[in-house]
C-alpha positions in Angstrom: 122.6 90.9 77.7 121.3 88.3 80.3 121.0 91.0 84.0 120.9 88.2 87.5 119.5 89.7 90.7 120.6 88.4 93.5 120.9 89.1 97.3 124.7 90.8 97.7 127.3 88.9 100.3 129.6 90.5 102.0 132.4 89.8 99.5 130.2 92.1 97.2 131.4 95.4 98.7 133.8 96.2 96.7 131.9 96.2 94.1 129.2 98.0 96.1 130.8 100.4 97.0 131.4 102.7 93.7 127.6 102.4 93.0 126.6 103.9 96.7 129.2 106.4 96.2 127.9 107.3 92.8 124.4 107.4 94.2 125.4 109.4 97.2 126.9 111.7 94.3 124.0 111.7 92.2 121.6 112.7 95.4 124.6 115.5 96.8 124.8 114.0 99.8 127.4 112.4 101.6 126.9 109.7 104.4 129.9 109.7 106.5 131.7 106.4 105.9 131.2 104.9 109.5 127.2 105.3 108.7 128.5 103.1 105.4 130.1 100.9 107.5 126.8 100.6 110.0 124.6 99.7 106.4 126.6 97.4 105.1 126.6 95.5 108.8 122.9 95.4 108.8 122.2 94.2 105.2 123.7 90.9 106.6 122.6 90.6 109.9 119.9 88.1 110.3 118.3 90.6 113.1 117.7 93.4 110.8 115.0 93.9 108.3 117.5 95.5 105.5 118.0 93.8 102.2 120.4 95.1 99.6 120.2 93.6 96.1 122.0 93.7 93.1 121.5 93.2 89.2 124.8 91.6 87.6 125.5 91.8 83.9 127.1 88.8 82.0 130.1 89.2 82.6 129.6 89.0 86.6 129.8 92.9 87.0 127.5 94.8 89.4 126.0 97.1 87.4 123.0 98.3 89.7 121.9 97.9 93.1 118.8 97.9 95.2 118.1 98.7 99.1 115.0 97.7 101.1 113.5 97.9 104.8 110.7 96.4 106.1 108.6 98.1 108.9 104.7 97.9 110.5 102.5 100.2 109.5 99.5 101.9 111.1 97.5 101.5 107.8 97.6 97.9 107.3 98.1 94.6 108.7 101.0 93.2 106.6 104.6 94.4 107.0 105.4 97.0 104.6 108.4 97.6 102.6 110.2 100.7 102.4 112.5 100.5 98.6 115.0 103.0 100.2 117.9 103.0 97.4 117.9 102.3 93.8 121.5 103.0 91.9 121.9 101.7 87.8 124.8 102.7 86.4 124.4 105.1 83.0 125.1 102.4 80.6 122.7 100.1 82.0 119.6 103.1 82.2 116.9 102.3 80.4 118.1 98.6 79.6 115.2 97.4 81.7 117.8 96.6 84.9 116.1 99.8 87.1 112.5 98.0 86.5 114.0 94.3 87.2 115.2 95.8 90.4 112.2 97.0 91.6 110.8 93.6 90.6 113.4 91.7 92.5 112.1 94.0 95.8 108.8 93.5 94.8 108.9 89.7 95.1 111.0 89.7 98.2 108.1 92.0 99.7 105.2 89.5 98.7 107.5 86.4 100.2 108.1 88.1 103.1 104.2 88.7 104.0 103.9 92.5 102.8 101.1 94.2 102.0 102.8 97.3 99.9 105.7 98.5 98.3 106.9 102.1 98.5 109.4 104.3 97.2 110.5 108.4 96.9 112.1 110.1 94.6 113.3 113.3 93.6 110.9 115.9 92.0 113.9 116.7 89.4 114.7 112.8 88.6 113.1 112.6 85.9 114.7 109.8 84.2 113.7 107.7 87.2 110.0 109.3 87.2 109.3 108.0 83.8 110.0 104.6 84.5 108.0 104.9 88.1 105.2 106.2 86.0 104.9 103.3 83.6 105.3 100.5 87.0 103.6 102.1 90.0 101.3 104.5 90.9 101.8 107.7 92.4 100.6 107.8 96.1 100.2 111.8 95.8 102.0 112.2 99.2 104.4 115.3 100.0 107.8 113.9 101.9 109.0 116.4 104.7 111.8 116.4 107.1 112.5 117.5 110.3 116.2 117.7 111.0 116.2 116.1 115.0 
C-alpha cells in the first residue's frame, strides 16, 4: 500500500487527534487539552519552529504522525532538530511507515539548514528501539528531568 507524507493543515485535526491521544495513552501521560490546543496552534504558525507530519495510507487515512522542533545548539553551528513525537498506528507497525517518518523529518531537517537529528525513547519501547537501531545511532546519553 502506497504511505504519502505530508505537512498536516489544520483541517487534519480530527484526524490528528485519535493518534495524539493514543500516543498520550501509549506513553501514560496525559496533556491537559488546552496544552493540545497550544500545539496544534503552533504547528501552523509561521513564527514557530514546530512541524507536525503525517504518513496517509491509500485510502487518504492518517495512519501515523510525526512532530519536530527546531532549536540552536551549543555544540554546533547548524540549527538542530529535536523529532519530539512519533505515533503509527498497530496495523501500520513494521510496514516501513515509522522509518518513512523519520525520513520525512530527516529531509525537512537538511532543508531547513540542520546539522543533526535527535530523538528519545523509552527504555521499555522496544518495538520502536529495533527500528531506531537499524536507522540511527545511539548517542549513549541518559535523559533526566527536573520537575520546575
Amino acid at each position: 500500500m502506497t504511505t504519502t507524507i505530508r505537512p498536516l493543515q489544520a483541517s487534519d485535526r480530527a484526524a490528528w487527534e485519535p493518534l495524539w491521544a493514543a500516543y498520550q495513552c501509549f506513553y501514560e501521560v496525559v496533556i491537559p487539552p488546552e496544552t493540545t490546543d497550544l500545539t496544534w496552534s503552533r504547528f501552523h504558525d509561521r513564527a514557530e519552529e514546530m512541524y507536525a507530519l503525517g504518513a496517509f495510507d491509500g485510502d487518504g487515512r492518517l495512519t501515523g504522525i510525526v512532530h519536530a522542533i527546531f532549536h540552536r545548539s551549543c555544540w554546533l553551528p547548524q540549527w538542530t532538530c529535536y523529532l519530539q513525537d512519533l505515533y503509527v498506528e498497530a496495523d501500520q507497525r513494521g510496514l516501513g511507515t515509522g522509518a518513512a517518518l523519520i525520513e520525512a523529518v530527516a529531509d525537512l531537517a537538511r532543508n531547513n539548514g540542520a546539522g543533526r537529528l535527535y530523538w528519545m525513547t523509552h527504555e521499555t519501547n522496544a518495538t520502536a528501539r529495533r527500528l531506531y537501531d537499524q536507522i540511527a545511532e545511539r548517542s549513549g546519553f541518559i535523559q533526566y528531568r527536573k520537575a520546575l
